[in-house]
C-alpha positions in Angstrom: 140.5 77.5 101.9 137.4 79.3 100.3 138.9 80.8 97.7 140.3 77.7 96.3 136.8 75.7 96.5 135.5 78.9 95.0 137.9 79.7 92.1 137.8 76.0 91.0 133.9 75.4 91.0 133.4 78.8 89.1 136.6 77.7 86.6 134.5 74.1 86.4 131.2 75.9 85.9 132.9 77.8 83.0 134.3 74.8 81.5 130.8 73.2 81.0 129.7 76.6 79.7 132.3 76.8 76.7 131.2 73.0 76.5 128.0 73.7 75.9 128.3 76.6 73.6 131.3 74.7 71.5 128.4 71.6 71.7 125.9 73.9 69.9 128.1 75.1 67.4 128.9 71.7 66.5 125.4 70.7 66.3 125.0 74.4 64.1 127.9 73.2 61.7 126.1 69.5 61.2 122.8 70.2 60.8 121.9 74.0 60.3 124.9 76.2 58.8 125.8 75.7 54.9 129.6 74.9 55.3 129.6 71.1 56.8 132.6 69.7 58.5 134.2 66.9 56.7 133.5 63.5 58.3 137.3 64.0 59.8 136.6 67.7 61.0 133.3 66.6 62.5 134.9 63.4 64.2 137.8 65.9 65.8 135.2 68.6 66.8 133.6 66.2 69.2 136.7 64.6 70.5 137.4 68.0 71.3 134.0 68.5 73.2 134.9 65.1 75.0 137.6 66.7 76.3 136.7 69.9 77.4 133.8 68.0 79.7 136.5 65.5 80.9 138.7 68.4 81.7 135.6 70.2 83.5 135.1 67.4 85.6 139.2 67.1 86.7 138.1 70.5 87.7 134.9 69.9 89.7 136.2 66.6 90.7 139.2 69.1 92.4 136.5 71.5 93.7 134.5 69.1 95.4 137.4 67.2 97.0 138.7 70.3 98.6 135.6 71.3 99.9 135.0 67.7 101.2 138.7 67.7 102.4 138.1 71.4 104.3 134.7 71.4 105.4 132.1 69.1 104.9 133.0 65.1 104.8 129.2 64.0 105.3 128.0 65.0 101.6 125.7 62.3 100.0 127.8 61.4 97.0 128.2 58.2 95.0 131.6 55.9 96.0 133.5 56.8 93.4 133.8 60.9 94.6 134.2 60.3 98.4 137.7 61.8 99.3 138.5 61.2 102.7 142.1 62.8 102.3 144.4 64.3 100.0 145.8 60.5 98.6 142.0 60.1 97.9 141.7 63.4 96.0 145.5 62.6 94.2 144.2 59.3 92.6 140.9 60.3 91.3 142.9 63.3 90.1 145.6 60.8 88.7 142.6 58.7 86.8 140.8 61.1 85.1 144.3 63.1 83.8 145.0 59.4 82.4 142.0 59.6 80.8 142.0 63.1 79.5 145.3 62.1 78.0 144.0 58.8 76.0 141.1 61.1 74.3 144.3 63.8 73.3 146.0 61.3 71.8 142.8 60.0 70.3 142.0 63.4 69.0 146.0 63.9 67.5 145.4 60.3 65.9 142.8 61.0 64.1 144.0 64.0 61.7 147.1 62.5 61.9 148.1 62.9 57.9 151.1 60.5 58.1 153.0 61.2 55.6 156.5 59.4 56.4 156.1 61.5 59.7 157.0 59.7 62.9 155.3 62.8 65.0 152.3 60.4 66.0 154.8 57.8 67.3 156.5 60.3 69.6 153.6 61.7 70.9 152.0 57.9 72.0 154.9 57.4 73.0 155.2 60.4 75.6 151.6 60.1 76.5 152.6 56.3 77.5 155.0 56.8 79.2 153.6 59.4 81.3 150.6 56.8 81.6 152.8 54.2 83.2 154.6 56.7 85.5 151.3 58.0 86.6 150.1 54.4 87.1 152.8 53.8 89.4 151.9 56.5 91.4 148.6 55.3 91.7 150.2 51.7 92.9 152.1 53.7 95.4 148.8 55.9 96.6 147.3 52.9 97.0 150.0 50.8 99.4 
């Protein structure tokens, strides 16, 4: 079980790489370049850096939980990232996906032209509804 601890804490630690490169040219396209983002573009540019941390720390949150699940269960870590067993890891998983998904959503809303285009509607829609269905799961984690 190395490999998987491994592979996901170097894919995490590349994550927050790209962040912080895509972070810096964001910052470059505000402040320093010529060609500024329109208040929209800007807006969608840092959703989009919200989201590639949040989907770093899935992956950390994944990496850490394995290795607490494999080989080391006395780490000093807050509450909120002790996993005990694989329910444990499946729920924190579970909360942060449901979150990952709200700031999608968030990101498709906001250059959402309209239009007459119901697109926007199916999509909340889909994201709800795998919302609920993962919220039950997390009711039935929990019992």
């Amino acid at each position: 079980m190395v490999i998987p601890v491994v592979a996901t804490f170097m894919a995490a630690l590349a994550l927050l790489v790209y962040g912080a490169i895509e972070t810096w040219h964001f910052i470059d396209a505000l402040y320093i370049s010529d060609h500024h983002p329109s208040r929209d573009e800007a807006l969608l540019l840092a959703i989009e850096i919200v989201d590639l941390f949040l989907l770093a720390t899935v992956v950390q949150v994944v990496s850490l939980g394995l290795y607490q699940l494999y080989f080391n269960q006395d780490l000093r870590l807050p509450a909120w990232l002790k996993i005990d067993n694989l329910d444990d890891l499946k729920s924190k998983l579970v909360g942060v996906t449901i979150t990952v998904l709200a700031v999608y959503f968030l990101g498709q809303a906001v250059v959402w032209t309209g239009n007459g285009s119901p697109d926007i509607l199916y999509l909340g829609g889909a994201v709800a509804m795998v919302i609920v269905a993962l919220t039950y799961f997390l009711s039935k984690i929990d019992h």
